[in-house]
MINU-758787 format. One record per residue (C-alpha): residue number from 1; residue in three letters; x, y, z. Coordinates in Angstrom, 2 decimals, padded with zeros to 5 digits. Layout:
MINU-758787
i | aa | east | north | up
NUM | ALA | X | Y | Z
...
This chain:
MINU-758787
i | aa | east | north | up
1 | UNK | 000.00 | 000.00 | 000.00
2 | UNK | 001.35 | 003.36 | -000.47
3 | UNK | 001.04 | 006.47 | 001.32
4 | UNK | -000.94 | 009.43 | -000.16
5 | UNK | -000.83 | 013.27 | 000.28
6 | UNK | -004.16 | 013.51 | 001.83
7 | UNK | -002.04 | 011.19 | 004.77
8 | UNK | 000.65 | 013.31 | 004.75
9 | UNK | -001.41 | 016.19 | 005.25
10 | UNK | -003.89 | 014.83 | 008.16
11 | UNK | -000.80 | 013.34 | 010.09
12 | UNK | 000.93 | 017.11 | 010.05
13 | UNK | -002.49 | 018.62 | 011.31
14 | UNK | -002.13 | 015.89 | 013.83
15 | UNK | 000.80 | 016.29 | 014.73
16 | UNK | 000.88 | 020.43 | 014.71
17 | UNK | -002.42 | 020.53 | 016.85
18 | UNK | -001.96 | 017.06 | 018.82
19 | UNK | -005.42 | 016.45 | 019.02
20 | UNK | -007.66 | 014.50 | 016.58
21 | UNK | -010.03 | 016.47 | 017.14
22 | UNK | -008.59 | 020.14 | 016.75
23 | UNK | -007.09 | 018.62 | 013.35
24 | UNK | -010.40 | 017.54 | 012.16
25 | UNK | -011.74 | 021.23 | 012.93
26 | UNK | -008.64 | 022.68 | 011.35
27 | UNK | -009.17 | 020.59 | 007.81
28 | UNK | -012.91 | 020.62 | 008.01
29 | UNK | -013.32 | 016.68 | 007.58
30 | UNK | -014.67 | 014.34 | 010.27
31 | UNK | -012.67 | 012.85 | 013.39
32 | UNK | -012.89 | 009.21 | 011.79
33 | UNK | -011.55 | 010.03 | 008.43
34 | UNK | -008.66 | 011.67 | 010.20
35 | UNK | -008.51 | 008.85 | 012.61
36 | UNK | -008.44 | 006.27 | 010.01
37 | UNK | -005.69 | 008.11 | 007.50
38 | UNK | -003.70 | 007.99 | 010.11
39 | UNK | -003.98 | 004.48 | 010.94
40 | UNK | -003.21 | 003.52 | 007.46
41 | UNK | -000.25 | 005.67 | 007.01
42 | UNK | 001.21 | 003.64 | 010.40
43 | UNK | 000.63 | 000.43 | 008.40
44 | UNK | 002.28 | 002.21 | 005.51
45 | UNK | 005.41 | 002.80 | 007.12
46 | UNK | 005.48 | -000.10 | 009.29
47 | UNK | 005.60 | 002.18 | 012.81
48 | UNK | 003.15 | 003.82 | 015.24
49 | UNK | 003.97 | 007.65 | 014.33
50 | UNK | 001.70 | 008.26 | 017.58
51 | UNK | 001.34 | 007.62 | 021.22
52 | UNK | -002.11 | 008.14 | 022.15
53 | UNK | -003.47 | 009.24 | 025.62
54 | UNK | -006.31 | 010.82 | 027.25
55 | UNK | -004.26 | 014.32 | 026.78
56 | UNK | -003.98 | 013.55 | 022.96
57 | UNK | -001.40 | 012.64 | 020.49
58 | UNK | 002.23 | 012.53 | 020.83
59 | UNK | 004.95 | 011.97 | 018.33
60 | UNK | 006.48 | 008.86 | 019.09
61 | UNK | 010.26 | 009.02 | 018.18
62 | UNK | 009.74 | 007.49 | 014.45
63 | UNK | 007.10 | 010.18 | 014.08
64 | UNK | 008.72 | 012.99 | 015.15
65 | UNK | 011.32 | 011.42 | 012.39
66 | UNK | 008.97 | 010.92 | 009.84
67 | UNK | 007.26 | 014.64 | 010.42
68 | UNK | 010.22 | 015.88 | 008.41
69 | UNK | 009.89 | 013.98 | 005.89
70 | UNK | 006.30 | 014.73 | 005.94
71 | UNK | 006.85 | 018.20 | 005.88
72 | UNK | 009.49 | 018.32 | 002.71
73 | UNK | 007.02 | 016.38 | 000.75
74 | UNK | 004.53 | 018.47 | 001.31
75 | UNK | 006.86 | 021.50 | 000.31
76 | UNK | 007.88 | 019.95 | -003.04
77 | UNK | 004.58 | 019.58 | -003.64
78 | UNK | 003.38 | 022.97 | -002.74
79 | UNK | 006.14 | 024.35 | -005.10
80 | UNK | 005.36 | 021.65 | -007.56
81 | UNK | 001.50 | 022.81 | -008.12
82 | UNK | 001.76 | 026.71 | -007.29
83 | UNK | 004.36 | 027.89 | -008.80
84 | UNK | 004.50 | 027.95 | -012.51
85 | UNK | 007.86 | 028.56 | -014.18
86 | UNK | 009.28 | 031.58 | -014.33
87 | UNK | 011.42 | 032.35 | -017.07
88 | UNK | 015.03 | 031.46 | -015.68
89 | UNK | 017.29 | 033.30 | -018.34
90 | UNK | 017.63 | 036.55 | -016.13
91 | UNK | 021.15 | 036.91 | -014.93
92 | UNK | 023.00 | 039.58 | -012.93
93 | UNK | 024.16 | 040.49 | -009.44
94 | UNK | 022.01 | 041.09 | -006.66
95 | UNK | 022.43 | 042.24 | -003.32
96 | UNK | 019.94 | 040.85 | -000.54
97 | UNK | 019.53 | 042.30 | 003.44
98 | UNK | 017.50 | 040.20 | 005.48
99 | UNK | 016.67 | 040.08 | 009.58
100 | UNK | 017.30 | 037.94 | 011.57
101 | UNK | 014.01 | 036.16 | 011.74
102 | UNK | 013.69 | 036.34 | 008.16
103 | UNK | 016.78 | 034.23 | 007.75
104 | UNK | 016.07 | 032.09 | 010.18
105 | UNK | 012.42 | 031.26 | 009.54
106 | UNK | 011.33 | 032.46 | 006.23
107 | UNK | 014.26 | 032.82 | 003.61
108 | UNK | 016.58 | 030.01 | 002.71
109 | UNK | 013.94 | 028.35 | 000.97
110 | UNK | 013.10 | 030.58 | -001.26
111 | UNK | 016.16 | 031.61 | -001.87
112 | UNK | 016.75 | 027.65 | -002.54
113 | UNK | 013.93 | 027.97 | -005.58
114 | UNK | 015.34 | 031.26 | -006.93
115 | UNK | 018.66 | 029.64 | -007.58
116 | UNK | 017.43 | 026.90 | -009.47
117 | UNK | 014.59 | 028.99 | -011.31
118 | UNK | 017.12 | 031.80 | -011.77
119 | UNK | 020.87 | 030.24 | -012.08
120 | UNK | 022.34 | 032.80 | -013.44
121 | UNK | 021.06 | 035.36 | -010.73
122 | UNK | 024.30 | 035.75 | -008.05
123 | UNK | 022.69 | 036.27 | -005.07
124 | UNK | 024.42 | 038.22 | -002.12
125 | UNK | 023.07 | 037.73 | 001.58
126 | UNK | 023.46 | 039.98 | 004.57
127 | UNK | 021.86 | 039.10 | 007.58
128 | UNK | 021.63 | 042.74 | 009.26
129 | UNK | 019.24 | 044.39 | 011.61
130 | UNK | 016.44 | 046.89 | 010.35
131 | UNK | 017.81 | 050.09 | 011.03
132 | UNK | 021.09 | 049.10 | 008.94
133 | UNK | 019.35 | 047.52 | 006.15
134 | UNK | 017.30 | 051.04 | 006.12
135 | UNK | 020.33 | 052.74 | 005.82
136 | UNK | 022.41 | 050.40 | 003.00
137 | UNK | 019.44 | 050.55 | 000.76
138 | UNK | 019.12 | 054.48 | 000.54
139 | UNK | 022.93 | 054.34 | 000.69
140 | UNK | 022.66 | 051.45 | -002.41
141 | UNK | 024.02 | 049.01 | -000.66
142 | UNK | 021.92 | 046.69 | -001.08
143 | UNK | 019.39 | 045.90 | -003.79
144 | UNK | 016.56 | 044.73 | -002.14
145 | UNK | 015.62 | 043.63 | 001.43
146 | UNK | 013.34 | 040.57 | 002.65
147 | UNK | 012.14 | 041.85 | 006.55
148 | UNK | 009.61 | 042.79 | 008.80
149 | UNK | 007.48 | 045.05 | 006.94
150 | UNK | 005.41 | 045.45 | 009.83
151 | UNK | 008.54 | 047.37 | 011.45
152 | UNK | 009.18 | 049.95 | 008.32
153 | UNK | 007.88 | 053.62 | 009.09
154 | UNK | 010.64 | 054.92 | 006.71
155 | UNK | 008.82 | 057.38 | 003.92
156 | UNK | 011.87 | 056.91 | 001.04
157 | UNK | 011.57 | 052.91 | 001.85
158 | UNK | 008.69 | 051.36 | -000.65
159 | UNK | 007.45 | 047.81 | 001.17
160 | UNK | 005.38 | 045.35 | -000.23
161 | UNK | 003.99 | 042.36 | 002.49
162 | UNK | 003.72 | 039.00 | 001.46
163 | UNK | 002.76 | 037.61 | 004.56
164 | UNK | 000.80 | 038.66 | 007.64
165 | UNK | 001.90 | 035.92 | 010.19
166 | UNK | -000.80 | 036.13 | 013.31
167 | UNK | 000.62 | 036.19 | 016.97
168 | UNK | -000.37 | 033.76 | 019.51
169 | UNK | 000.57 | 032.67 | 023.08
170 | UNK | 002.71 | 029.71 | 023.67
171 | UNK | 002.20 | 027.54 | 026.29
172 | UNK | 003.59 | 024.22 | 027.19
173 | UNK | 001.09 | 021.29 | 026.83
174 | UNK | -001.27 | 021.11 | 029.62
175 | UNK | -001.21 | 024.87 | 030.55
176 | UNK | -003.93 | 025.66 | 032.48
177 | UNK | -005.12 | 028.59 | 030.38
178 | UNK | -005.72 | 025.92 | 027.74
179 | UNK | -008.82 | 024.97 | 029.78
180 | UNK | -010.13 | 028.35 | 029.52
181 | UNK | -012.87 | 029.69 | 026.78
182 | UNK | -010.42 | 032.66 | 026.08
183 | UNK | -007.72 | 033.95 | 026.96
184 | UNK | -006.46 | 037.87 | 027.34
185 | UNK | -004.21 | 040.15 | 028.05
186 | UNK | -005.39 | 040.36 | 031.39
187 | UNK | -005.05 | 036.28 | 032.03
188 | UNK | -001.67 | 036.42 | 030.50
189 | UNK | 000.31 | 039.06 | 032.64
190 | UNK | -000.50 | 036.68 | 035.50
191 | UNK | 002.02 | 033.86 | 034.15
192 | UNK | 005.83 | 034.37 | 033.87
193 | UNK | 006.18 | 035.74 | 030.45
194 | UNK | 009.64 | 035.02 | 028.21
195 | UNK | 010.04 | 038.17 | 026.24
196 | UNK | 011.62 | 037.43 | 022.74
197 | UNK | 013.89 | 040.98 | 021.84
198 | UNK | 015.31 | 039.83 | 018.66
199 | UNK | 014.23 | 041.71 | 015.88
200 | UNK | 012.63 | 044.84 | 017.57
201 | UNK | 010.20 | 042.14 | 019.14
202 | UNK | 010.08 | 043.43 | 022.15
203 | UNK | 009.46 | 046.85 | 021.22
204 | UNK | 006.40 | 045.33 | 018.64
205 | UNK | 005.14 | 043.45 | 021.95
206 | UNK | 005.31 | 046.49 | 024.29
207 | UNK | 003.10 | 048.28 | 021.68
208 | UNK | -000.26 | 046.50 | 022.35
209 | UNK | 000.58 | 045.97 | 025.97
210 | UNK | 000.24 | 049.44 | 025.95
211 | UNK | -003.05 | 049.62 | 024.91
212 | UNK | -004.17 | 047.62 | 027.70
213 | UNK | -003.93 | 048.32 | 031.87
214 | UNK | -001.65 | 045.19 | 032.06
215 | UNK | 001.98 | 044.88 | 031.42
216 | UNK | 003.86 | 041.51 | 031.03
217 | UNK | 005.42 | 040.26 | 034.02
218 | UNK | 008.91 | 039.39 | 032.33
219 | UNK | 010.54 | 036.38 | 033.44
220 | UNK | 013.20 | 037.12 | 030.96
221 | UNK | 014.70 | 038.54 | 028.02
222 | UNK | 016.52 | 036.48 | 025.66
223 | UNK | 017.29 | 037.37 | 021.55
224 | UNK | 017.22 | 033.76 | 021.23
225 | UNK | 013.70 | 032.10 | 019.94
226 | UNK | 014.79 | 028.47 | 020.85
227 | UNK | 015.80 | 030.02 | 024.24
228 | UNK | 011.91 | 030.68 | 024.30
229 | UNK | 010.84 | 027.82 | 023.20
230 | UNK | 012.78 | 025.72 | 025.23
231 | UNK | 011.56 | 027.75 | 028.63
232 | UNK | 008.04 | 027.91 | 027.82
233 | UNK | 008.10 | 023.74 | 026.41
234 | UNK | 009.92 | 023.20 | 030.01
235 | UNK | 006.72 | 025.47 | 032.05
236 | UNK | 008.78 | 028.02 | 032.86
237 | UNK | 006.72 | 030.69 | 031.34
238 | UNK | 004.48 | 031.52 | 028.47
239 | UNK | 005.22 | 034.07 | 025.16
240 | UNK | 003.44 | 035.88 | 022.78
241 | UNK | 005.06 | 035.23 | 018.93
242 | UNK | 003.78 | 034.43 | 015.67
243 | UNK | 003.22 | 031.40 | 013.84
244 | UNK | 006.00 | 031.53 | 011.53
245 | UNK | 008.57 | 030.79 | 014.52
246 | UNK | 006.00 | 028.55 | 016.19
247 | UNK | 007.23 | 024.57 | 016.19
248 | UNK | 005.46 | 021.92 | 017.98
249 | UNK | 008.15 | 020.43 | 019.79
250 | UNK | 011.10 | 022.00 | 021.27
251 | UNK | 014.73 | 020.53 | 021.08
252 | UNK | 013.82 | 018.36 | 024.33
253 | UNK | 011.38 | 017.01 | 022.43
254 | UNK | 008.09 | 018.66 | 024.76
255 | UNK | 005.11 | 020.04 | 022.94
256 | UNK | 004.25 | 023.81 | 022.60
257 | UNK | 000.59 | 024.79 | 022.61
258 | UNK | -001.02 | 027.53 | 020.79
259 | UNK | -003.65 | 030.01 | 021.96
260 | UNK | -005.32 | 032.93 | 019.87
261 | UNK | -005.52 | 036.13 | 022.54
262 | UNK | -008.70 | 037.56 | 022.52
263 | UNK | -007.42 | 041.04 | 022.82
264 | UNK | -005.89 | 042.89 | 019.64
265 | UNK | -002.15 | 041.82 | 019.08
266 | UNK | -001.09 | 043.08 | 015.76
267 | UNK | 000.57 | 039.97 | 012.90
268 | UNK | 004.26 | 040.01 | 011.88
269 | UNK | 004.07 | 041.40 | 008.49
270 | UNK | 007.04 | 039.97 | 006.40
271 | UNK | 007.87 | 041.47 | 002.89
272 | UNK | 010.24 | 043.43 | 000.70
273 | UNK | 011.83 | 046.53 | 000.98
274 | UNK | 013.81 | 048.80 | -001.69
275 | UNK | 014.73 | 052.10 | -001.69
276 | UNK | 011.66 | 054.66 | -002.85
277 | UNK | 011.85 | 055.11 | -007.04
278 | UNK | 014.71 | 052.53 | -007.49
279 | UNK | 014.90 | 051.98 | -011.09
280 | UNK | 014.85 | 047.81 | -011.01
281 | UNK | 017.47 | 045.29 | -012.87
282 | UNK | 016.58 | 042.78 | -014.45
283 | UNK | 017.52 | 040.70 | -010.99
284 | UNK | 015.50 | 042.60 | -009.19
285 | UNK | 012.78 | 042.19 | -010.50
286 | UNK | 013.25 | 038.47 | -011.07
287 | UNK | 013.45 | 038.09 | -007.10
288 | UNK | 010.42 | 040.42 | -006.71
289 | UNK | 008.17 | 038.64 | -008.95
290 | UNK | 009.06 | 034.90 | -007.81
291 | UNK | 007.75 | 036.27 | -004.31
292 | UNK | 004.57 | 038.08 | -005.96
293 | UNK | 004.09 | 034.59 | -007.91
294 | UNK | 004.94 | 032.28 | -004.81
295 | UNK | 002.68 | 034.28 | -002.57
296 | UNK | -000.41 | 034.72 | -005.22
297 | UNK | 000.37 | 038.84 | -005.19
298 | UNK | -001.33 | 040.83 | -008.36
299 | UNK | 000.87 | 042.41 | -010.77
300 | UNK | 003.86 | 039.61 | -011.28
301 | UNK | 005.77 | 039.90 | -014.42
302 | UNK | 008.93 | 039.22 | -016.05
């Protein structure tokens, strides 16, 4: 028997949300059909991929194994069936800025595609923070930036978003505010809170505390975001970051919950950035419209 996307795709949920039953809600199918993909994807492989429990389900060792896997597939795929080709005869040097996070979290695989769709494009990386990547692109230093748009107040700066990446609390599994019907602001600055700094976060977090009579009562303050995951997977306190950086598990291998706040807390906007009325190359606009293409933006052409 072999395995099939929709198996791949309903063990991820399942594994992401670690619950049947949140997966189910999250594809829109029943509990059952989840259930039983599942079971034949074990049978598949030859391996249980899950130890269940009355708290839900937990990657067992070849899961957690086969979740990469799981997750590459799924990628190839995704670039497979969205992405149609581009024409890859554009060729010049290009000079790229990108945060921290970016780099980390969002970049190197798209940078990955562009050098195959685009071989003759010489890409340049600098990982920088935002207030030098501000100043090297009206300085032309760099070409083009991939950052936090949501951080750019700049007027000679043009920015263009290609995702808006929604901010939730982490908690580690079990978490008593999981039992809750919502959670706030207010219900949050009770718990030890692990304030990410990295990337102006903790000036972007501070923001919408602000708006609120509460303030966070900071355990502590790390630039580090598997320094956070690792304290809140371990119960030491709880964050506020978005999805992007989220992961499931942390390096010791215990799970990271998810909770949407009920008060506003603005999404990390990622994007590109390039100095106001820059005439674009030919590489330039290459690497702009793979991202317009890739992320189903209007106006992508070659």
């Amino acid at each position: 028997m072999s395995l099939s996307l929709r198996q791949l795709r309903y063990f991820v949920a399942t594994a992401e949300c670690g619950q049947v039953s949140h997966a189910a809600i999250d594809l829109a199918i029943s509990q059952s059909a989840v259930t039983s993909a599942i079971k034949e994807l074990e049978r598949t492989v030859g391996a249980s991929l899950f130890s269940r429990s009355a708290q839900g389900m937990e990657l067992t060792t070849a899961g957690r194994q086969f979740l990469s896997h799981a997750y590459e597939i799924l990628a190839k795929v995704d670039e497979a069936t969205h992405l149609n080709l581009l024409v890859g005869d554009v060729e010049g040097e290009l000079s790229v800025a990108a945060t921290y996070t970016v780099i980390g979290y969002f970049l190197p695989l798209h940078i990955e595609r562009i050098r195959r769709i685009f071989p003759r494009i010489r890409i340049h990386l600098h990982e920088l923070n935002r207030e030098s990547i501000e100043e090297g692109l009206l300085a032309n230093e760099y070409d083009i930036s991939v950052l936090l748009t949501s951080n750019i107040t700049n007027p000679m700066l043009t920015t263009e978003t290609l995702i808006s990446s929604v901010r939730r609390l982490w908690v580690p599994a079990q978490h008593g505010l999981l039992r809750l019907d919502s959670v706030g602001l207010r219900d949050i600055a009770r718990e030890p809170y692990i304030m990410l700094t990295v990337d102006e976060a903790a000036h972007s977090s501070l923001k919408y505390w602000s708006n609120t009579p509460h303030q966070p009562r900071v355990l502590l303050r790390t630039s580090s975001v598997e320094a956070v995951r690792s304290m809140v997977a371990n119960g030491l306190g709880v964050a506020i970051l978005s999805d992007m950086v989220h992961r499931p598990w942390s390096l010791e291998g215990r799970r990271i919950e998810t909770i949407t706040v009920q008060d506003p807390v603005p999404p990390m906007d990622v994007g590109l950035a390039w100095r106001a009325n820059a005439i674009f190359s030919p590489a330039m606009q290459a690497f702009r419209s793979y991202f317009q293409q890739a992320f189903g933006l209007p106006g992508y052409s070659l």
